[in-house]
C-alpha positions in Angstrom: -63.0 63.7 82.0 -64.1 63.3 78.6 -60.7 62.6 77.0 -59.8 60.0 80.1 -63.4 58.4 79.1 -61.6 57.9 75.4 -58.4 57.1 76.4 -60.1 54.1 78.4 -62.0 52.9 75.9 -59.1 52.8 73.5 -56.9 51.0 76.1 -59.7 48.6 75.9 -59.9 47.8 72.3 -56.6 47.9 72.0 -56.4 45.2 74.9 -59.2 43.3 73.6 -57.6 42.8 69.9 -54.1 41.8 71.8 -56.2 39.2 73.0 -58.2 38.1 70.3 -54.6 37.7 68.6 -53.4 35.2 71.1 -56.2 33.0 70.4 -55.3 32.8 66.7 -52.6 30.1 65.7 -49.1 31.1 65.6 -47.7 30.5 62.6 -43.9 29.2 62.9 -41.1 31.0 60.1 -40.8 27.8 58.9 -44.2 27.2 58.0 -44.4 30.5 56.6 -41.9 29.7 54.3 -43.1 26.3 53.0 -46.4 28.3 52.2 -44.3 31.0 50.1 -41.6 28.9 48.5 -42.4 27.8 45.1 -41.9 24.7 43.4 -38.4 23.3 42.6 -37.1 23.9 38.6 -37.4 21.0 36.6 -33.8 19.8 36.0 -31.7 21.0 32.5 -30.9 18.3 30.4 -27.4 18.5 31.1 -28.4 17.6 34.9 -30.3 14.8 33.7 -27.2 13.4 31.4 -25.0 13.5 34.8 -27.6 11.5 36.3 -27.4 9.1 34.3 -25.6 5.6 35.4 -23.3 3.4 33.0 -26.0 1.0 33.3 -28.6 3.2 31.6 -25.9 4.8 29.1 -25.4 1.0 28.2 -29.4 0.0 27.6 -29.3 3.5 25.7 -26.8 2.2 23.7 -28.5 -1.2 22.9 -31.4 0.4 22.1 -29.8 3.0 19.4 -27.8 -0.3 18.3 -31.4 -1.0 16.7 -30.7 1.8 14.8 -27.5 1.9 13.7 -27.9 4.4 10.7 -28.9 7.0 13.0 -26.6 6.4 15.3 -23.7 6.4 13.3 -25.2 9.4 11.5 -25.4 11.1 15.2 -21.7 9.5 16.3 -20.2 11.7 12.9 -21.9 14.7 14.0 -20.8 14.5 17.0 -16.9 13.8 16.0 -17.4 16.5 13.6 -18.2 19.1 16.2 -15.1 17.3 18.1 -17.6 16.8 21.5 -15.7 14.9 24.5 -17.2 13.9 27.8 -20.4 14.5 29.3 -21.2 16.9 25.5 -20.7 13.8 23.9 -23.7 12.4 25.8 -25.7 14.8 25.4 -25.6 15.4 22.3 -26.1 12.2 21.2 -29.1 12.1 23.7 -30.6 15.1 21.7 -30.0 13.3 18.5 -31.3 9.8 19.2 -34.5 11.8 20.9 -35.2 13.8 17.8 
């Protein structure tokens, strides 16, 4: 008698906290996962350089037009380390920034 008395009294519990469970809000996977995931990187200046338009490249250049010295001090450089393409851009962005 005694161990049906405990067995009972477990069931109960055992029903009572699947209850009390139901009553909390499910949380969804996806919410879950929003709450977990962390923020994006910050893009790599090479991402940034593809990003950028003709239009931009071309206000760039108007403004580093201002100062030619450097420029043309950057533009060597960069013919020096014989840089095509997208590494052109970028390293001239680097230079101009410094």
């Amino acid at each position: 008698m005694n161990r049906l008395s405990s067995l009972a009294v477990a069931l109960v519990f055992v029903l009572s906290l699947a209850n009390v469970s139901s009553f909390v809000a499910p949380v969804s996977p996806a919410a879950a996962q929003t709450q977990n995931t962390p923020p994006p990187p910050a893009p790599s200046r090479m991402q940034r350089v593809k990003a950028k338009t003709k239009e931009t490249w071309e206000q760039m250049k108007a403004r580093w037009a201002a100062q030619r010295e450097r420029s043309r001090d950057c533009r060597q450089q960069a013919r020096a380390q014989r840089l095509h393409g997208r590494k052109v851009r970028k390293f001239l962005d680097e230079c101009m920034s410094r």
